[in-house]
N, C-alpha and C positions, 0 to 999 in steps of 0.2 A: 589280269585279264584285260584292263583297260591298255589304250595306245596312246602313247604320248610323243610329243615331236614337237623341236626347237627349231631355230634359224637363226643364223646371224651372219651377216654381211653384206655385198653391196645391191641384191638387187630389192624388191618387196616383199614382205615375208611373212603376208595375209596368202596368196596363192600358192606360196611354198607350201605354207603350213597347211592349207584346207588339200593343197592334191597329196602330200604326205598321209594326212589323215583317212583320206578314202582308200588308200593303201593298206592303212590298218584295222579297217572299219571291220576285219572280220574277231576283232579284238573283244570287242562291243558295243555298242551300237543304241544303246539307252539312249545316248544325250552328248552335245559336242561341243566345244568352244573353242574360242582363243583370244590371245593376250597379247597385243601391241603395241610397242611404245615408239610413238612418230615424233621424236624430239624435243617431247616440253610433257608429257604424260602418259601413262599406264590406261589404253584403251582396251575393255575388251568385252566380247559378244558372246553369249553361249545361253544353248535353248536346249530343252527337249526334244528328241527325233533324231534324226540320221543326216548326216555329213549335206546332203542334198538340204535338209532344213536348214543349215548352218551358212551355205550357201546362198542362197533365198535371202537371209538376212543382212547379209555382207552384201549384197549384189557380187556373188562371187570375188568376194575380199577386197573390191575396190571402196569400199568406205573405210577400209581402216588403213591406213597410209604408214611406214617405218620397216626397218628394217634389221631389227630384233623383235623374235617373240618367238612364242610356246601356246602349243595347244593338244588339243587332247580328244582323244573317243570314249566314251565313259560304258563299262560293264556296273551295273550297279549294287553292290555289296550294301553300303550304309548308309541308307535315305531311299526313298523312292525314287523310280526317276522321272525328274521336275528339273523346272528351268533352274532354279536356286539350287538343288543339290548337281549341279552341272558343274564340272569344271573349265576354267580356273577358277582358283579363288582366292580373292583379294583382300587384301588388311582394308580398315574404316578408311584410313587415307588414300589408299590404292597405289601405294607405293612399292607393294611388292604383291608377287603373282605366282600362283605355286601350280604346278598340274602333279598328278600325283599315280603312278598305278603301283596297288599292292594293300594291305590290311597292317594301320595301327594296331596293335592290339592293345596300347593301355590308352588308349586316347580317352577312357570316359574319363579313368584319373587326371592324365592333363587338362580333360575340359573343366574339369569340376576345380580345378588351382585357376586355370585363368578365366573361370568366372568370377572365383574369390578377388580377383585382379582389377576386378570392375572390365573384362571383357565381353563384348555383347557378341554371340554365334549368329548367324545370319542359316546356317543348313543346319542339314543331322548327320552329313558327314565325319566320317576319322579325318579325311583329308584337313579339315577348316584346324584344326588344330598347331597344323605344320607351319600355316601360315601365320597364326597369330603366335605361336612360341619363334618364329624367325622376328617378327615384330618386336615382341619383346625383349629377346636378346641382341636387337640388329645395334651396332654400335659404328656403322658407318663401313666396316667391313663383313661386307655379304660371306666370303668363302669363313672366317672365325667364328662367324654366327652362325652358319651352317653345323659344322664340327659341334658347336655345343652343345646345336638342335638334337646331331645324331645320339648324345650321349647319353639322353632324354628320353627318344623313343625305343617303342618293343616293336616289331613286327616284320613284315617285307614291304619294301617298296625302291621304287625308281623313282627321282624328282626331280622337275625340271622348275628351275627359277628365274625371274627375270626382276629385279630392282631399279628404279627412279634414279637411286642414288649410286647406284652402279652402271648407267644406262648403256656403257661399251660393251657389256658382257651376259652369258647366258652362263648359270651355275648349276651342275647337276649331281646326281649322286647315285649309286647304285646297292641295293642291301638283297637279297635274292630274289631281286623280280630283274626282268633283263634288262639290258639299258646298253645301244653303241651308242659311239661317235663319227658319225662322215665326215671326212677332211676334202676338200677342194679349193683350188684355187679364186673361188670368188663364193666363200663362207663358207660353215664349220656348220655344224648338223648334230642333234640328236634325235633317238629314236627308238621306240619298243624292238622293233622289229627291221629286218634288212629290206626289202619292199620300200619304205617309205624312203631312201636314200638311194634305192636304185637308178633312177631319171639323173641322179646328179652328180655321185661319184660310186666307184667300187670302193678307192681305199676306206678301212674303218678300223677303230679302235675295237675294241671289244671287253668292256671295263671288269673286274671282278668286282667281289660282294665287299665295299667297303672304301670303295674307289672314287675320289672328288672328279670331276671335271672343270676346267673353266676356258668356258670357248670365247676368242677374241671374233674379231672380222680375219685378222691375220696369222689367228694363232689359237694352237689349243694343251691346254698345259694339264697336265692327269698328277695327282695328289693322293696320299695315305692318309685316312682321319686325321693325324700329328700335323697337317700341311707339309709334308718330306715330297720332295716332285717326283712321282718316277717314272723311268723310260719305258714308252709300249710299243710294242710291236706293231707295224701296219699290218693287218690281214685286208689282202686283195682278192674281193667279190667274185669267182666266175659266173655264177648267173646268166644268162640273158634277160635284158632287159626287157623284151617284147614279155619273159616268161609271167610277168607279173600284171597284165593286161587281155583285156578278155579278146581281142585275135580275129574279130566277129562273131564269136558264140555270143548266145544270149544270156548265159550262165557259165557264172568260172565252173562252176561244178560240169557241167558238160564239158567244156575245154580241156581240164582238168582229167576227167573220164579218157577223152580222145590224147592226151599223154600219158597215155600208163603204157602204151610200146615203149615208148622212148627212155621212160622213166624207167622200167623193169629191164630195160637193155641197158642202159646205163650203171644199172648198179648190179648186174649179173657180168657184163662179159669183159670189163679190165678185169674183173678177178678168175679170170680162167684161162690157162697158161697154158700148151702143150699135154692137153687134155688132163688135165688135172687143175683141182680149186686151187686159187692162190692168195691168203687171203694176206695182205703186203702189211696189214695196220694191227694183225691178229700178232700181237709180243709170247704169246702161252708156248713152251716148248712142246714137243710130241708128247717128250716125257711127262709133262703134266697134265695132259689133255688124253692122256691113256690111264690116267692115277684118276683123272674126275670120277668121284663117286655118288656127287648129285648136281642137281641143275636146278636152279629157278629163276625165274621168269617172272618181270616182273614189270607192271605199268596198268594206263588206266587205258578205259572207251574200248574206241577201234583196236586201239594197241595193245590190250589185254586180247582181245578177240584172237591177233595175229600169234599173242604168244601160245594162247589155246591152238590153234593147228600147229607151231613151232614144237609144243610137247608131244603132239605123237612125230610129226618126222621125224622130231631127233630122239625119240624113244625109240623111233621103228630101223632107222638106221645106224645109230651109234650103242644104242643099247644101253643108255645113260636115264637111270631114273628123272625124271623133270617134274619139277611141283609148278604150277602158275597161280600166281598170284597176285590181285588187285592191289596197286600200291596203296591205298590209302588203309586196308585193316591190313599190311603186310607191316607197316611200321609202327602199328600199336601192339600190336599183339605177341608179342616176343619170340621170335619166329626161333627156331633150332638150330644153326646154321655149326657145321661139323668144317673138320679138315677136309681138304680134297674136292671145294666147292665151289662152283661158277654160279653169280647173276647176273644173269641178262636183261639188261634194263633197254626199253622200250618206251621212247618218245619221235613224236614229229618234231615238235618243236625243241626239246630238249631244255624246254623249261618248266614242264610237269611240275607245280608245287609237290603233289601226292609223291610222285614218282622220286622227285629229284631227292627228297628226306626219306624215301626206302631206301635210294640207296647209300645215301647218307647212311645209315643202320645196317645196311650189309658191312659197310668198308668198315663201318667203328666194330663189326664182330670181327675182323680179319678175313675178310672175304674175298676174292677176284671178284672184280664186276668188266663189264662189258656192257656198254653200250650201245645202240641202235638207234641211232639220231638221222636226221635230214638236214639242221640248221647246223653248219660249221661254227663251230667257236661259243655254243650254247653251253649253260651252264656243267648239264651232263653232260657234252662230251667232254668238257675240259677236267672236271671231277675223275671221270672214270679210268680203270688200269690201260683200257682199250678201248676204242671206238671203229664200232663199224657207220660208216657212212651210208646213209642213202641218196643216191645222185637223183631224186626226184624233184629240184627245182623247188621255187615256192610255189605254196598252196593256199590259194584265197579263199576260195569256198571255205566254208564252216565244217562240213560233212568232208570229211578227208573220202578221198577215191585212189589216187596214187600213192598216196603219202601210205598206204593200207599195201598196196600191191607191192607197192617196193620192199618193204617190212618183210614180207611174206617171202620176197625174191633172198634177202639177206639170208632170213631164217633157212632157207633150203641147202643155199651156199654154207653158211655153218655144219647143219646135218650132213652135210654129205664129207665136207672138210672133217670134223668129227669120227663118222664113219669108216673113213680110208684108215687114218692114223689108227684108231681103235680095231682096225681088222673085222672090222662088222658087216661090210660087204663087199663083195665077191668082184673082183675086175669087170667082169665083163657085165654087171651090172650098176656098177659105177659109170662105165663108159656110157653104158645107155642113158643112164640120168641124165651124166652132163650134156650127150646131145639133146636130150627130152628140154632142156634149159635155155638151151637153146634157140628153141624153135618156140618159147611161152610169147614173146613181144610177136611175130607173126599171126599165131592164134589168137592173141588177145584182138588184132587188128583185123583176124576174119569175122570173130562175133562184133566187131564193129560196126560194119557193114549189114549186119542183118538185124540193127538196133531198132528198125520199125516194128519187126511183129511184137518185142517186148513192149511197146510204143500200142498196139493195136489194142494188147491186154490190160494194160495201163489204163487205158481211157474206157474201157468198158468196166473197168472197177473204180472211180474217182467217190461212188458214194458210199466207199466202204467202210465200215465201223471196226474191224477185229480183221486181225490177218494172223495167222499161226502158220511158224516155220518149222519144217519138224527135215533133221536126219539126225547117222548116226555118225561116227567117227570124227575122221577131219568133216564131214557133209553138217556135224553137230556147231563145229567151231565156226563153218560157213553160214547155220541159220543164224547164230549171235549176231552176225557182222549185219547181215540180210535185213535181222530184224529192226535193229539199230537204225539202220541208215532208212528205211521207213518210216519211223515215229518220228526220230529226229528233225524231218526236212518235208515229210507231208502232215505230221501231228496224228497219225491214224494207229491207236491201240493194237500193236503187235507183240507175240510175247514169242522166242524161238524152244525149243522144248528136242531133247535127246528122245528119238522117236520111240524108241521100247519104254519109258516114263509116260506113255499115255494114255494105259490102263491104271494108274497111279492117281485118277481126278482130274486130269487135264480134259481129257474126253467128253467129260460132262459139258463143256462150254461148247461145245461142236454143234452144232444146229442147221436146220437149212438156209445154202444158203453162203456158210461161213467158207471163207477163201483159206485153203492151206498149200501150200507151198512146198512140195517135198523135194529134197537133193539130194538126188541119186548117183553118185558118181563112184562107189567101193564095189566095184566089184560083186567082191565077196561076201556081201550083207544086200546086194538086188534082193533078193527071198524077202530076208526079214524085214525090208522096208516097203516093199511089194505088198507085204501085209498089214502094215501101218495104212497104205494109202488106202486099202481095201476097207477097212475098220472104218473111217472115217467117212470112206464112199458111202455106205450106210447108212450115216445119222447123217446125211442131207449136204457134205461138203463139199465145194466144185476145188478140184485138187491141181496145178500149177505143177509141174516138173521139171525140174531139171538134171539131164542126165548127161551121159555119153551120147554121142553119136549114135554108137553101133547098140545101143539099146533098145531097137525097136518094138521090142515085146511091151514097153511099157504104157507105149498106146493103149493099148484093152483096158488098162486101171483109170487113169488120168486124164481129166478133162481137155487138157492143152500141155503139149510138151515143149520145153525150146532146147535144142540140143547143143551143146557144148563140144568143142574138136578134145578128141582120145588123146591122152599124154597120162604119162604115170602116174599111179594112184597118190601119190605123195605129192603131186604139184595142182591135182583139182581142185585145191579149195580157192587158188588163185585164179584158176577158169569158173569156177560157178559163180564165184565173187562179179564177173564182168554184169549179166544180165540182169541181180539182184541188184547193184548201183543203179544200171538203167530204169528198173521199173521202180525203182525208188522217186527219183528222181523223174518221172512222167508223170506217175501219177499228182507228184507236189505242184509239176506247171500244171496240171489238167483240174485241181483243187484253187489255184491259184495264189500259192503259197509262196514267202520269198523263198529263194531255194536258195543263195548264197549265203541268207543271213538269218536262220531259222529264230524263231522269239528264245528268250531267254538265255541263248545259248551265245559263247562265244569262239574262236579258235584255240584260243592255248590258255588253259586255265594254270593261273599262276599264283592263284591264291587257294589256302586248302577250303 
């Protein structure tokens, strides 16, 4: 979860390193440092607070002078966060400098030998560990000493080094937490994440689980635990750079919001050919994709959410049983996995600890898997039999907004690509979907425009305690998502409930007063949810709706409607998605909440 980031070469590389780090600050955000060595010593600052405190301290990095060093955003797992459980962290000499993202897991064992060692812990971190077993084994060769460290520890992690006695070089390492490398003509880079290398080059390495680094000023040499050198691939960034910078929004999350045209055009219309889905990256024959006799779907958050509406699309069009399941009880629990089976794996960042180890345990049962990533060259994709991309650019905000819609955009392309081959729907209703697909980045970009009245209701609800999402179908998988992105980013108790479950006890919580939020958008279940809203109208609830357009009838029930533009039943969970982010997201500025960088929480959770 934490962000880490090196520098090495000719210019200063306290500024490198502190605007790097605000790049990954949606990592975590507890506590920040860095580690510079200005030609005669191992300097380095690190506080509790956010990138802006770290700053403040530095006088924006001109106190600390050189041009190697590592620094880091701390998510906090082990220790509170405090200035001393901050990273870096230095051996008693301070001769070596360790940043760290990922979970030791036997670190109490190693602390408990190099206390017998007569060493003194200074945190309560796993990380403090790393640094004092490089200590102890360091024999004048940092990359040998490294190697021995690794043979020693349990767990995941990325690690960035920097030594006294090695002062030309930056030593890194990578074990399933992520970790590139940026190559440029005037110094070498590492980094959690692609963001914090974007300002200064596209090309990058992209190291696997197991993989040395050692970055010169003029060079950068990648190694197998054994020291054996091997050759990597450059992967070249396409990005835009502006994409990673907030554009004058006030919030990436708004920004972000106002890129879901782009984002759901981009990853919908290369893949549509001469009216027909094309999916160029999908390897699975016809013939196997007519043999699938089940499906799961599999990932955590938001992206559980997406693969919830993904199981009825592609139930409703392909005709293909779909189980969804939360990666983290999907890889305990000894799932049943048969011949004739597809997983669907589901990340933004496609470094999901949870995720990444479910599908780990698909492939060891002999599974297809399939992917559904955004970050090129991420763990998952590189894992899986297949990878579908999502062209949504990076996402800074914490509370994913495109990163969800694009998901959403894949999953349709799937069911319908699915569908055709399996003979499960009809031409000329195919035909209409694809154009229905069409036209989603349009419509997403007219409820853009009408972003103040969600904006109006927002602010006249800011002192609310309890918000309840209720529909049924896909409208079910829309309040998850609804609900989520609520609690998350304005902290307000919201729970989302399948609306015929609330004669079931949920009801009882309903009082005057309580704001519910019903989505209306199936058609063929208006009646039964019609009666939901009615029930509730009752026991004192001012009711929020969101439907169709041409549903005007549902004025008479609902306090306030905001209507969403008509497109196929199978694509509205991606229209009702648009107004639920916005009023998520108003009422958090109207509370006064960070909206980028919600407490506790961080972007890409990478530790289980």
């Amino acid at each position: 979860m934490c962000g880490i980031v090196g520098y090495i070469g000719k210019a200063q590389a306290a500024s490198i390193l502190l605007d790097g780090l605000a790049k990954l600050e949606y990592r975590g955000y507890d506590s920040a440092g860095i580690s510079i060595y200005d030609g005669e010593n191992i300097n380095t600052v690190k506080t509790k607070g956010k990138i802006k405190d770290l700053r403040e301290l530095t006088h924006d990095g001109t106190d600390l002078t050189g041009t190697v060093g590592i620094g880091h955003t701390r998510w906090a797992t082990h220790g509170e966060p405090s200035d001393v459980n901050s990273h870096p962290h230095v051996n008693a000499s301070e001769t070596i400098a360790v940043v760290h993202n990922g979970i030791i897991e036997n670190y109490l064992e190693l602390k408990k030998r190099l206390l017998a060692k007569g060493y003194v812990f200074q945190s309560e971190t796993d990380t403090e560990v790393v640094t004092l077993l490089l200590d102890y084994y360091f024999d004048g060769d940092l990359l040998k000493t490294l190697s021995k460290v690794m043979s020693r520890i349990e767990g995941s992690y990325a690690l960035g080094i920097i030594n006294k006695d090695n002062p030309d070089e930056i030593i890194a390492v990578k074990k399933d937490s992520p970790l590139i490398v940026g190559l440029s003509e005037d110094g070498n880079y590492i980094a959690s994440d692609i963001p914090a290398v974007l300002k200064h080059t596209r090309k990058i390495y992209i190291l696997e689980d197991g993989e040395i680094v050692k970055l010169t000023r003029d060079n950068v040499t990648v190694y197998n635990q054994d020291l054996d050198i091997i050759e990597k691939e450059v992967t070249e960034i396409q990005w835009d750079v502006s994409a990673a910078e907030k554009g004058g929004y006030q919030h990436f999350m708004m920004k972000e919001i106002h890129e879901q045209p782009k984002a759901v055009r981009d990853t919908i219309f290369p893949r549509l050919r001469e009216d027909e889905v094309f999916i160029h990256e999908l390897r699975m024959t016809e013939e196997q994709i007519r043999d699938l006799k089940k499906v799961f779907i599999i990932a955590c958050g938001s992206a559980y959410h997406a693969g919830v509406t993904g199981k009825y699309v592609i139930e409703e069009l392909s005709r293909i049983p779909v189980e969804v399941d939360l990666a983290s009880e999907f890889r305990y629990r000894n799932p049943i996995l048969e011949d004739n089976t597809l997983a669907i794996i589901i990340s933004q960042s496609g470094e999901t600890a949870d995720t990444l180890a479910a599908m780990r345990e698909a492939k060891r049962h002999g599974v297809r898997t399939l992917a559904i990533v955004n970050v090129v060259g991420s763990s998952i994709a590189r894992e899986a039999d297949d990878v579908l991309y999502t062209w949504a650019g990076p996402e800074i905000a914490v509370a994913t907004t495109k990163g969800y819609t694009s998901q959403l955009s894949a999953l349709y392309l799937l069911a319908l690509h699915f569908g055709r081959i399996r003979e499960k729907i009809s031409r000329s209703d195919y035909l209409e979907m694809l154009q229905e697909l069409k036209t989603l980045p349009d419509k997403i970009e007219m409820m853009l425009r009408d972003k103040e009245k969600i904006q109006y209701l927002a602010n006249k609800y800011i002192g609310l305690k309890d918000v309840f999402f209720l529909g049924r179908g896909i409208d079910y998988a829309s309040a998850l998502e609804a609900s989520l992105k609520l609690k998350e980013i304005s902290y307000v108790h919201s729970e989302a409930y399948a609306a015929g479950e609330l004669k079931h006890g949920t009801i009882s919580l309903i009082e005057d007063g309580t704001l519910v939020v019903a989505l209306v958008t199936q058609e063929q279940l208006y009646g039964k949810i019609v009666s939901n809203i009615v029930e509730v109208k009752t026991r004192g609830a001012f009711v929020l709706a969101v439907t169709n357009e041409d549903n005007k009838d549902i004025e008479k029930n609902a306090d306030y409607v905001f209507y969403i533009p008509k497109t196929n039943k199978n694509f509205t969970g991606l229209m009702a998605t648009i107004p639920m982010q916005l009023f998520a997201y108003y009422v958090a500025v109207a509370k006064g909440c960070d909206v980028d960088q919600p407490r506790n929480l961080a972007k890409s959770v990478t530790v289980e």
